[in-house]
C-alpha positions in Angstrom: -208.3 -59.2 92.5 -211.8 -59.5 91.5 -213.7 -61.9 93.7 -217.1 -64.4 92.8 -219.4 -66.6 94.3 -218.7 -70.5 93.9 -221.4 -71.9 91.7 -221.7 -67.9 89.6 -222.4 -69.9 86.0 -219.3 -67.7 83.5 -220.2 -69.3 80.5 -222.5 -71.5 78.3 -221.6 -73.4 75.2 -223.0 -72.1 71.4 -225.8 -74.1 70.0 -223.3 -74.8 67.4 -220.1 -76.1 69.2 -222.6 -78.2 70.9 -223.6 -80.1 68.0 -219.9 -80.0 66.6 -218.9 -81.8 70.2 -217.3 -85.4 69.7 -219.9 -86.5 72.8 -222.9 -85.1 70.5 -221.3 -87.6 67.8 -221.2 -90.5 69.9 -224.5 -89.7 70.9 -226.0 -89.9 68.3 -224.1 -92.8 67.3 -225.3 -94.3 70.0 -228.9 -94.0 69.1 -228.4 -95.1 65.7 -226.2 -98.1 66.2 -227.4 -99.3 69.5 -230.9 -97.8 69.8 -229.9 -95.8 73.0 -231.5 -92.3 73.1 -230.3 -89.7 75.6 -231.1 -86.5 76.0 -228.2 -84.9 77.8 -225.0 -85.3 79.7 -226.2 -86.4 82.8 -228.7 -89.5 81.2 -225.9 -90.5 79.2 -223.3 -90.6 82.5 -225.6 -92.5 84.3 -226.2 -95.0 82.0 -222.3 -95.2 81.4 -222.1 -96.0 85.5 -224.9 -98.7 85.9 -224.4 -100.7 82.8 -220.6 -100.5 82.8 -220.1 -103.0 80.8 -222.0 -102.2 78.0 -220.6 -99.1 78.0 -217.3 -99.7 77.5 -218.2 -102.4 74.9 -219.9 -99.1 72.6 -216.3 -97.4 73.0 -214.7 -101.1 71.8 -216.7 -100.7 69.0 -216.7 -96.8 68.5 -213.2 -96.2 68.6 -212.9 -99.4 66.6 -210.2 -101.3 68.9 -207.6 -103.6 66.8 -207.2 -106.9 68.6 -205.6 -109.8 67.1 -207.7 -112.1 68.9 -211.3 -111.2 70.1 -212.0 -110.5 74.2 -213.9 -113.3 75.8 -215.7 -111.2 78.5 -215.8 -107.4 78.7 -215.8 -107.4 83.0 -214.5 -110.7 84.9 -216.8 -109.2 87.8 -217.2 -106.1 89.6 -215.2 -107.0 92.9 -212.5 -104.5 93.5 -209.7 -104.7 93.7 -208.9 -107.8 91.2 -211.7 -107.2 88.2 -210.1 -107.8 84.7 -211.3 -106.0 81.5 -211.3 -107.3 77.8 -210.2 -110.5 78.8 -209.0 -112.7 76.3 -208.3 -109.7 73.7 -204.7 -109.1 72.0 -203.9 -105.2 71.7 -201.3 -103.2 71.2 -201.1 -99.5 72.4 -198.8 -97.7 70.1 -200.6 -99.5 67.1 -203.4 -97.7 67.6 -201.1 -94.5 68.0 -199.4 -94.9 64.2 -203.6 -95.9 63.1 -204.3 -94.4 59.5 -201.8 -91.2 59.9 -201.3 -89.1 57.7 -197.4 -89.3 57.1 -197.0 -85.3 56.4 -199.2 -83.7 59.4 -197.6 -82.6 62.3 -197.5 -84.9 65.2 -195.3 -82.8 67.9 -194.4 -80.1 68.2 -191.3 -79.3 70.8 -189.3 -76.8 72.4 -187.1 -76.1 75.2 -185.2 -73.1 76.7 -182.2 -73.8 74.6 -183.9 -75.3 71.5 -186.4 -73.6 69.5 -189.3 -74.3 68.4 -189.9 -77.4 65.9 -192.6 -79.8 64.4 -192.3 -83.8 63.8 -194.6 -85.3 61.2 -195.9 -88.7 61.5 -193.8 -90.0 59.1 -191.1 -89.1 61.2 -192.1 -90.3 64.2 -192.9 -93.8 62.8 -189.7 -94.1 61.1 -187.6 -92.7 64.9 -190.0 -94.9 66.5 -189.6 -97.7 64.7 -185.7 -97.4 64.6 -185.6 -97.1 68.5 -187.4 -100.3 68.2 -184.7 -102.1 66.4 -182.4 -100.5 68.9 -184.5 -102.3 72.0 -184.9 -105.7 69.9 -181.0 -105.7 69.2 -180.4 -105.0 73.4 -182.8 -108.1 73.8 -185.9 -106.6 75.0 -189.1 -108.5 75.2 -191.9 -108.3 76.4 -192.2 -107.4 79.9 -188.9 -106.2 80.2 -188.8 -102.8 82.3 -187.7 -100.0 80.5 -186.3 -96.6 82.5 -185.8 -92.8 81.2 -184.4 -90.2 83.0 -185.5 -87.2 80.6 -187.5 -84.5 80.3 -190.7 -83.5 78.2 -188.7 -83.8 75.1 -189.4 -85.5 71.8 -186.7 -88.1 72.5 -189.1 -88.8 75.6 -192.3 -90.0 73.6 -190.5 -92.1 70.7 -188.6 -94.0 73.2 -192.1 -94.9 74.9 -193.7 -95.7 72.1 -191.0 -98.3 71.0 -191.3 -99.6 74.3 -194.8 -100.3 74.3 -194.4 -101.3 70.5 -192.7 -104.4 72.1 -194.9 -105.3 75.0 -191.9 -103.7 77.3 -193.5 -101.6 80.1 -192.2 -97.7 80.4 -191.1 -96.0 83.8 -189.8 -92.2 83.5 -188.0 -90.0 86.2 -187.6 -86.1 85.2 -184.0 -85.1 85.6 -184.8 -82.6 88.3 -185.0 -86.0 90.2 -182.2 -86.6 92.1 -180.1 -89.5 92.6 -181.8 -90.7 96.1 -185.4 -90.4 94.0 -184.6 -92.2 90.9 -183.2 -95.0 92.8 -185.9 -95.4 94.7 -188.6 -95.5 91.7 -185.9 -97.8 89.7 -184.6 -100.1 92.1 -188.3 -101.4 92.7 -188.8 -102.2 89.1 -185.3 -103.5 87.9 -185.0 -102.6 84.7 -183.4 -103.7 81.6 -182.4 -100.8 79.5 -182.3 -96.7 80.5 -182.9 -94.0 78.4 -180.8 -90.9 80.0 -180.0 -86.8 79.1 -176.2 -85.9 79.7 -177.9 -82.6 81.5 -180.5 -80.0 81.5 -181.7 -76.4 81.7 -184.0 -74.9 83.9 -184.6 -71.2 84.6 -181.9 -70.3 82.5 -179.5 -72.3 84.2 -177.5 -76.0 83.2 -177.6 -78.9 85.0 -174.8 -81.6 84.7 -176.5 -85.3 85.0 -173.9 -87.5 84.6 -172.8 -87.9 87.8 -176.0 -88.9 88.7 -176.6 -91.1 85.8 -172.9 -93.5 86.8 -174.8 -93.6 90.5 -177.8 -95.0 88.9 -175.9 -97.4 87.0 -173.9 -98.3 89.9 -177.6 -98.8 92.2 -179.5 -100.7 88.8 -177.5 -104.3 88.7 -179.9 -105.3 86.2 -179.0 -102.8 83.5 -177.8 -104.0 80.6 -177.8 -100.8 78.0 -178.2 -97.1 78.6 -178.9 -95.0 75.9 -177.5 -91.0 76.0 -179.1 -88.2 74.7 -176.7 -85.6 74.7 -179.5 -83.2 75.9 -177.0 -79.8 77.8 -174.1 -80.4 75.2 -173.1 -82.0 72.4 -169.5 -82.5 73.6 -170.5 -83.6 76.8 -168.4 -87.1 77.2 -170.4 -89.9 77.3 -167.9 -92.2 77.0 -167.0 -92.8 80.9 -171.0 -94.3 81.1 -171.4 -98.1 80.4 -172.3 -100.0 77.9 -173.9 -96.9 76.2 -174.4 -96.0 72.9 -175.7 -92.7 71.4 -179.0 -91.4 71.0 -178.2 -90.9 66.8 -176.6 -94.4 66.8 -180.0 -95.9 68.5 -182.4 -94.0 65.9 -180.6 -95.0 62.8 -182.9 -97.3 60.9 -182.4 -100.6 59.0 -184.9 -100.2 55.8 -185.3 -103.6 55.9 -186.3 -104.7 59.4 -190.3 -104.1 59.8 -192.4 -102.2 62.5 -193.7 -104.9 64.5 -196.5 -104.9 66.9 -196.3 -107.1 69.7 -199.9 -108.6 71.0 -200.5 -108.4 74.3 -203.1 -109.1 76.6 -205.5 -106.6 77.5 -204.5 -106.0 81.3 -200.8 -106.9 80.5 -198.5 -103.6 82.1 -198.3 -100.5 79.9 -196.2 -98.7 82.4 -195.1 -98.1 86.2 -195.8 -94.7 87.3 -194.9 -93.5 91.1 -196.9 -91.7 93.6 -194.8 -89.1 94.9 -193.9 -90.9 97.9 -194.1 -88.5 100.5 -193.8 -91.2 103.1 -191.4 -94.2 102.4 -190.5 -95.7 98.8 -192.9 -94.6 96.0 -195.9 -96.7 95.4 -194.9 -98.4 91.8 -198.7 -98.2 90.1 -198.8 -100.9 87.2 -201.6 -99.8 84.6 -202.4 -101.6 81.4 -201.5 -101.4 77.8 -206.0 -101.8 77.4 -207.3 -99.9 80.1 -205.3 -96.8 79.5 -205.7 -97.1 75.7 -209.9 -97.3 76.6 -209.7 -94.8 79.0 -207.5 -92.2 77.5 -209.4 -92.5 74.1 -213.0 -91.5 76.1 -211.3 -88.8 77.9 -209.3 -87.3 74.9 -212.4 -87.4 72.9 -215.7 -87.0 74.7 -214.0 -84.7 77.9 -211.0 -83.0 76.1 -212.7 -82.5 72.9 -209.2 -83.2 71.2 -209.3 -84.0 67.5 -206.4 -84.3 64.6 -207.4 -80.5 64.3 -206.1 -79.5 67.4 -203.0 -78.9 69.2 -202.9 -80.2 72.8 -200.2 -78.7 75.5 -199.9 -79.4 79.0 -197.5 -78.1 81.3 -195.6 -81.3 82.9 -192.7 -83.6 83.0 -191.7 -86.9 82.4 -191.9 -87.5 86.1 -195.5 -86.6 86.7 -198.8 -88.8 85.3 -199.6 -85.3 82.8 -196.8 -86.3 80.6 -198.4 -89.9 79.9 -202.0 -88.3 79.6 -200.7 -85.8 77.4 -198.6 -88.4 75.1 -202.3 -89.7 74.9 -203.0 -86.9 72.9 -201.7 -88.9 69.9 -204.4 -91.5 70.0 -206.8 -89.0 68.6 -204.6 -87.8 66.2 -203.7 -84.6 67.7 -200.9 -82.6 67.7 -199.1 -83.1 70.7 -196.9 -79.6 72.2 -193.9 -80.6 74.2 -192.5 -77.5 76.3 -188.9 -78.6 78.9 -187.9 -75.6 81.2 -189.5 -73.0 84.0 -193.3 -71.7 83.8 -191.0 -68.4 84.6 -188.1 -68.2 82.4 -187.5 -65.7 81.5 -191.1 -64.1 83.2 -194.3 -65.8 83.5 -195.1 -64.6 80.3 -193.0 -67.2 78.5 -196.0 -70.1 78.2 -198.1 -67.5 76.7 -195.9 -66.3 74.7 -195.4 -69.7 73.8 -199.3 -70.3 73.4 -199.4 -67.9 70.7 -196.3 -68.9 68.4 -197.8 -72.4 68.6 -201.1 -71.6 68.3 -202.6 -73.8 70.9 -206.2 -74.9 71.1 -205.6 -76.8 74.7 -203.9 -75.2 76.9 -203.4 -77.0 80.0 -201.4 -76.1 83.4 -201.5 -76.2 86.9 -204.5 -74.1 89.1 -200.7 -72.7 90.8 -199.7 -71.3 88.0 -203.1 -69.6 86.6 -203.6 -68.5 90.3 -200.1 -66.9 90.4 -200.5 -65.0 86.6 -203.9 -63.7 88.7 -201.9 -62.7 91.8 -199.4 -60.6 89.4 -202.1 -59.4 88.1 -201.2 -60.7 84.5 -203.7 -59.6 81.4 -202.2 -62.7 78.5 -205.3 -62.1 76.8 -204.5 -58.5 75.8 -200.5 -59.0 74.8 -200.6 -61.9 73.0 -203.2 -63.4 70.4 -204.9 -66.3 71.7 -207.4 -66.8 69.3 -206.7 -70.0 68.8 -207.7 -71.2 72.4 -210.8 -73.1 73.1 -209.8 -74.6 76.5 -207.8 -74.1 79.7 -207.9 -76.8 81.7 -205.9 -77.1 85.2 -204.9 -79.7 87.2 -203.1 -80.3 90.6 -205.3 -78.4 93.2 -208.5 -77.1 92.7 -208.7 -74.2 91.2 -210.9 -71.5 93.1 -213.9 -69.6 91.7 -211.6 -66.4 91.0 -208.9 -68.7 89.0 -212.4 -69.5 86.6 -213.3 -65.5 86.1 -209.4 -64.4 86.0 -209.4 -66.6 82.6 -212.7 -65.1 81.3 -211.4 -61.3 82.4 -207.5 -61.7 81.0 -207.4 -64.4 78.5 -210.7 -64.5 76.6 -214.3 -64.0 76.8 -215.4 -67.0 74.8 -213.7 -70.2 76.6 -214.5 -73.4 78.2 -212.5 -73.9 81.6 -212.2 -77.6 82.3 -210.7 -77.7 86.2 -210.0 -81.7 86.5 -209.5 -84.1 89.2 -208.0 -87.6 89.2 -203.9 -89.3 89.7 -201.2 -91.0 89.5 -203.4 -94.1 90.5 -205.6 -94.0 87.7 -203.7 -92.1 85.2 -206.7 -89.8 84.4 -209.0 -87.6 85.7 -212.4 -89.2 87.3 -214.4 -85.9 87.5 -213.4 -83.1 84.3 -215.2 -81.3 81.5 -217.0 -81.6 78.7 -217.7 -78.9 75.8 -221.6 -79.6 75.6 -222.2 -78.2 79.7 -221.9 -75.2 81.1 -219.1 -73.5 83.2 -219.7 -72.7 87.0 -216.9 -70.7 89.1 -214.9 -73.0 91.2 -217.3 -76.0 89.9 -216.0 -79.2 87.7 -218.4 -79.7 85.0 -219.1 -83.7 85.1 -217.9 -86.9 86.9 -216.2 -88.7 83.9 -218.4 -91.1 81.8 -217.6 -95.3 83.1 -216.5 -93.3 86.6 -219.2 -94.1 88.8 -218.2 -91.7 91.4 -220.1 -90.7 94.8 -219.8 -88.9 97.9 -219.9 -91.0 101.0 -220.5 -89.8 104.4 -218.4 -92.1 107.3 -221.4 -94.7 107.1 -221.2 -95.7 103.1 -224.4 -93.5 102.5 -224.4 -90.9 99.1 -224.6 -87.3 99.5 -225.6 -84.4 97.6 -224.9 -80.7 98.5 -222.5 -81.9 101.5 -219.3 -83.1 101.4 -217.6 -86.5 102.5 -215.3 -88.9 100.5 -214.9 -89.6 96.8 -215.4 -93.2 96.1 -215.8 -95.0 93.4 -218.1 -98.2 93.5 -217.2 -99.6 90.7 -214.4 -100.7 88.6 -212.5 -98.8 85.8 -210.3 -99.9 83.2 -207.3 -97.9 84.3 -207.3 -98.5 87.9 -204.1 -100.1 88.9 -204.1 -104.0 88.0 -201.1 -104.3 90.6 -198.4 -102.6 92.6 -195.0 -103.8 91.0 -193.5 -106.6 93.5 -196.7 -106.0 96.1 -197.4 -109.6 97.8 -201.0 -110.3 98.2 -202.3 -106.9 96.9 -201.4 -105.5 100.8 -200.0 -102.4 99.4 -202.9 -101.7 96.7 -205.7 -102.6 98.9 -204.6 -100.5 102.1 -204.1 -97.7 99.5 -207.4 -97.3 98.1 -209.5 -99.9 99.9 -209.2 -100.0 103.3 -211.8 -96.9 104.2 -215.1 -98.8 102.6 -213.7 -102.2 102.0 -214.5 -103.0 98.2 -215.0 -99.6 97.1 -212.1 -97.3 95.9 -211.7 -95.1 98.6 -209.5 -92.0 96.5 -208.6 -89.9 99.7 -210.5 -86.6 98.3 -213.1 -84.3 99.7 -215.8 -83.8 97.1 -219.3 -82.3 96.7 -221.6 -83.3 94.3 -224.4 -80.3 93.5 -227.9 -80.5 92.2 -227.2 -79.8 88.9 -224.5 -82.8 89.0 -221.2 -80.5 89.0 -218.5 -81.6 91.6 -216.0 -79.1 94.0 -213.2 -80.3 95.2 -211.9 -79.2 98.6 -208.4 -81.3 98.9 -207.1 -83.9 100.8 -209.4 -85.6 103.0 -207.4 -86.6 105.6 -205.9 -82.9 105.7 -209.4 -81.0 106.1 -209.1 -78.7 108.9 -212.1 -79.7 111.8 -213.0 -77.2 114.3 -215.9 -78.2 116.6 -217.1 -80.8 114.5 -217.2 -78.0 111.4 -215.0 -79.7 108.6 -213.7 -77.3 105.9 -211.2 -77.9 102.8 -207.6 -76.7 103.1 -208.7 -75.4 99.6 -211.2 -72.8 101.1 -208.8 -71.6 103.3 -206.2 -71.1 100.4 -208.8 -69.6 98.1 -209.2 -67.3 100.6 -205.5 -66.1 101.7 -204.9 -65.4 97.7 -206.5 -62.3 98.7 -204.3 -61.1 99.9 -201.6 -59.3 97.6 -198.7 -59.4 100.0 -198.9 -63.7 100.3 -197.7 -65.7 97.4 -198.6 -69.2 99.0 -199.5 -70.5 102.3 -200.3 -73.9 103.9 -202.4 -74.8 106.6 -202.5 -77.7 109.0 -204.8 -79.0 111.9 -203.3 -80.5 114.6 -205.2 -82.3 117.5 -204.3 -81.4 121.1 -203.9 -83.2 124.6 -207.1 -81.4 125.8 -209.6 -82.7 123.0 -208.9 -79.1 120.8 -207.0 -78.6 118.1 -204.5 -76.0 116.7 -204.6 -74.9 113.3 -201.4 -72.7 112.6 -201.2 -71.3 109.1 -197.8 -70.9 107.4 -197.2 -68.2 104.8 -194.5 -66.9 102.2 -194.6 -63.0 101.8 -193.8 -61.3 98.1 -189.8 -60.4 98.1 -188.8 -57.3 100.3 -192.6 -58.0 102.4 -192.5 -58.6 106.0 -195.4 -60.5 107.7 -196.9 -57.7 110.4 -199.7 -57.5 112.6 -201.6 -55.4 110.5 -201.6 -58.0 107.4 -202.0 -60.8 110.0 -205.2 -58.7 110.8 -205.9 -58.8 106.8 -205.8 -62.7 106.6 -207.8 -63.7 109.4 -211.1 -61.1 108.6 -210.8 -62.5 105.0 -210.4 -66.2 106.5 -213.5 -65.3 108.8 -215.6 -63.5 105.9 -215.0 -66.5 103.3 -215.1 -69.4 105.4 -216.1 -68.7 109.1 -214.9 -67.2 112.4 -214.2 -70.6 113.7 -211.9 -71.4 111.0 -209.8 -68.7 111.4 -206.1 -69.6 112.0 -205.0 -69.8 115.7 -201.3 -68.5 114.5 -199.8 -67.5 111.5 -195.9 -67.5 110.5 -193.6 -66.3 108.0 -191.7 -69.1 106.2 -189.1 -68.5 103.4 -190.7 -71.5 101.8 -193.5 -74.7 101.5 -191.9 -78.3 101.1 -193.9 -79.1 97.9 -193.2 -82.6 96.3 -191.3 -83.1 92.6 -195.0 -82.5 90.9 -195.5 -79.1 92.8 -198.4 -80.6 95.6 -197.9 -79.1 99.2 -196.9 -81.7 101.8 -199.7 -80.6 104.3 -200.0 -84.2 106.2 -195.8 -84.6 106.9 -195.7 -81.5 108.2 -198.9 -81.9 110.4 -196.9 -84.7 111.5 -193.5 -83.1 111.9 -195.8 -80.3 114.3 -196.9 -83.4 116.2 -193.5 -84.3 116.9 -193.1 -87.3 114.7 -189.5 -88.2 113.6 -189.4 -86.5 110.4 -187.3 -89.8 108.6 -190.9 -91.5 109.3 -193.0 -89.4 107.8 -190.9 -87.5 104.7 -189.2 -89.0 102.0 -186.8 -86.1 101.3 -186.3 -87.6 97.7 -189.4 -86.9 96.7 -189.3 -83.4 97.4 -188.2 -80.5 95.3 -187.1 -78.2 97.8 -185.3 -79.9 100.9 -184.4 -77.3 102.5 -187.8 -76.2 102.9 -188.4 -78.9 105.7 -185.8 -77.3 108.0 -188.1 -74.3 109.3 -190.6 -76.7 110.6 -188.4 -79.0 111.9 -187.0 -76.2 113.7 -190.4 -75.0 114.5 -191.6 -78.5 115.9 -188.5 -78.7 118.5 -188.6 -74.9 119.7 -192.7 -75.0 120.4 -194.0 -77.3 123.7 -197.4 -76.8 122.3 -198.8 -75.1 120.0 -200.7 -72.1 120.2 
């Protein structure tokens, strides 16, 4: 594996894409409509952060919002938590999704492992859309009502949203990998009206029965009045047994005579209720609004993503992480959407490359896990399949290191911008991310996010540059949460984000902020490992042990001691057939010493047959810190919200059999 300095610039935008960028467009807009002249990226963030609200007035008028009644003030105050956007206006989002189509493009394109390949116009999604609409209005759906799906990335998926929001319903979606514990404890917080379920799915090449699961939902969900079946793993699978259901061809037959309606809603009225993934107790249930994510996801598609009607847009997600929503954003612009249900690794990890080339992608975007894994196996897409089409990779999910960044530019293609992106659930977006008109640095983001007024605070609230400390944000953004569903008092939101630096969104990442204004992430702050007073990123430590060819993933926790030290035991899962021995336990420490420093170097390592990861594929580094400090593992894991169980049972194992630590 070839390796790179951090900060090694790979690759600098043409002159010409440069002027062809959306951001030059607004730009220039900007300068002649509003008399505002800047000369690059930087000028124009900073003046997006200090005068907020005039700001996200120009993208009111830029993307030319349609609001029924006009907004009375752009920003109620900047107090957080509690500011209100737009107040006063009447929206709706998937309006502005159906804006000015035209009805023959293709809007999605979709395919699973069992079903091929295939494209959706716009005409065709108005008309499903607007016939699942008729299907929610005739189950007595109105506004506010919650609305549930337990699917996957399918195109089923995104028309039932739509019609949700069409209404002024708000949208909640569990993937069916979910189990039953999981879903109930997303859905029972919310109570929902209606559900949206599959009979089954495939994954890996392998069928899942769901509905079993689905009757116990039913059974949990007193509140349910309709559940709709898609009959997703078979065709003859018998619905029949599930209550008060009707079919998924029944609810997408449309009267001709019944119009698409758009219902107004306020501004900050609830677009959806997405879940953090709960690690410890119930998932948080994150209300964002129809306005703030319609704002929000327009800037980011446009001026970040670079995403027009010319391009297709793919990312790698399902229904139960925030991707799916930002991706189903994608429409907004006009784009065509790609869909994909099923494994990264079915049936190799060749298959979303293969995939990138029959649907000719222009964005592809995925997980830093999975680029870092085609690097490990030493993958070479570029030179097997034609991706000419590509402009972008961008990852989420971890940071991806400075070796991810050159693999791309040595395996997939010489001319391409890398956007590596960082943001949530919470926000439903990414606060720091790319931009086509900057230049790309190994291991570096590229910008903080335009209206993001992001900063780097040290433990006393003062900014930093070239060190790291805490990513903040000092002042409001439209799709912050504008609630937690059922939170009393705001207790729940404001020990989330606010209790660190009270009134400033404390996000729980460890950032640096260069010179030249590019950000690197180093992971969860409250999981950096500290060795005499030296704090380094789990991510440094990872970035590192890729090095080594016999480790597919490792995890690494620091863990205080009764003697004012601290142990910092690193866990590891070998290749299949590979032992961990002395000799490559030798191999990881001198490249742990080498890339980070001697006194970071583990004080044990193990062999583990696998990592507990959470349902969106994030390593659980603080439960099992806490598990090793002999916490009862019921307070500190939600076993619902992980996808691999069993995984937990080494280091609970671990926790009992060691006294202390070594």
């Amino acid at each position: 594996m070839s390796t790179i300095e951090e900060g090694t610039l790979l690759w600098e935008p043409r002159e010409e894409l440069k002027q062809k960028a959306a951001v030059t467009a607004y730009m220039n807009w900007l300068r002649t409509e509003k008399k505002l002249n800047f000369q690059d990226y930087h000028s124009l963030w900073k003046w997006s952060t200090d005068e907020i609200e005039s700001f996200w007035e120009s993208l009111w008028d830029y993307f030319q919002i349609k609001s029924s009644i006009p907004y009375k003030s752009i920003l109620s105050s900047r107090n957080m938590p509690g500011a209100k956007w737009f107040t006063g206006a009447a929206i709706n989002y998937t309006e502005h999704i159906f804006n000015q189509r035209d009805k023959e493009a293709i809007a999605i394109i979709h395919a699973s492992e069992t079903r091929p390949t295939s494209s959706i116009t716009w005409g065709e999604l108005e008309q499903d859309t607007r016939a699942f609409q008729q299907t929610l209005k005739k189950s007595g759906v109105k506004k506010g009502d919650r609305i549930v799906a337990y699917v996957p990335n399918i195109y089923e998926a995104v028309v039932a949203f739509l019609a949700t929001a069409s209404l002024g319903a708000i949208w909640s979606s569990a993937s069916p990998d979910f189990g039953t514990e999981s879903v109930m404890d997303r859905f029972q917080q919310i109570e929902p009206k209606v559900m949206i379920t599959v009979d089954g799915y495939n994954y890996n090449g392998k069928e899942f029965s769901r509905l079993d699961v689905v009757k116990g939902i039913q059974e949990a969900l007193p509140t349910l009045e309709t559940t709709i079946a898609i009959p997703y793993l078979s065709k003859t699978n018998d619905i029949s047994t599930l209550k008060n259901c009707i079919t998924w061809a029944e609810a997408t037959t449309l009267d001709e005579d019944t119009p698409f309606t758009f219902e107004q809603v306020e501004f900050n009225d609830p677009l959806w209720i997405l879940f953090s993934s709960g690690t410890t107790g119930k998932p948080k249930p994150i209300v964002q609004s129809q306005g703030g994510i319609l704002l929000e996801h327009l800037k980011a598609m446009t001026f970040h993503m670079d995403v027009s009607e010319e391009d297709r847009f793919f990312w790698y997600t399902t229904t139960g992480w925030m991707m799916w929503n930002f991706l189903v954003g994608g429409l907004l612009v006009g784009s065509t959407i790609v869909l994909y249900d099923g494994s990264p690794a079915y049936p190799d990890k060749r298959q979303l490359w293969k995939f990138a080339e029959e649907t000719k992608l222009t964005v592809f975007g995925t997980s830093a896990s999975f680029l870092t894994s085609c690097m490990k196996d030493n993958m070479q897409p570029g030179t097997e399949f034609d991706l000419k089409h590509i402009k972008n990779i961008s990852s989420t999910g971890s940071p991806l290191p400075p070796e991810g960044f050159l693999w791309c530019y040595e395996n997939v293609k010489k001319d391409l911008w890398i956007s590596s992106v960082s943001g949530g659930t919470d926000v439903c977006t990414a606060f720091i991310l790319g931009t086509p008109i900057l230049p790309v640095y190994a291991g570096e983001l590229q910008c903080r996010g335009l209206g993001a007024r992001i900063d780097c605070f040290n433990e006393q609230e003062e900014p930093l540059i070239e060190e790291v400390g805490e990513l903040v944000l000092t002042a409001p953004f439209p799709s912050m949460p504008v609630f937690f569903w059922n939170d009393v008092n705001n207790s729940r939101l404001i020990d989330s984000y606010f209790d660190v630096f009270p009134g400033i969104w404390c996000h729980g990442d460890y950032l640096k902020i260069t010179n030249r204004h590019t950000c690197v992430i180093y992971g969860r702050s409250d999981a950096t490992i500290n060795r005499g007073g030296i704090r380094i990123g789990t991510s440094e430590i990872y970035r590192a042990v890729d090095h080594i060819e016999e480790v597919t993933d490792s995890l690494i926790v620091d863990i205080p001691l009764d003697n004012g030290e601290s142990s910092t035991p690193l866990f590891v899962v070998m290749r299949d057939g590979v032992e961990l021995t002395e000799e490559i336990q030798q191999k990881i420490k001198k490249q742990i010493r080498s890339h980070c420093s001697p006194r970071h170097t583990p004080t044990a390592i193990y062999q583990v047959p696998d990592l507990p990861k959470t349902l969106n594929g994030k390593k659980l580094e603080i439960p099992v810190k806490k598990i090793l400090m002999g916490k009862p593992v019921d307070q500190v894991v939600n076993k619902g919200s992980l996808s691999n169980k069993a995984s937990l049972d080494y280091f609970i194992r671990f926790s009992k059999e060691q006294a202390q630590i070594p």
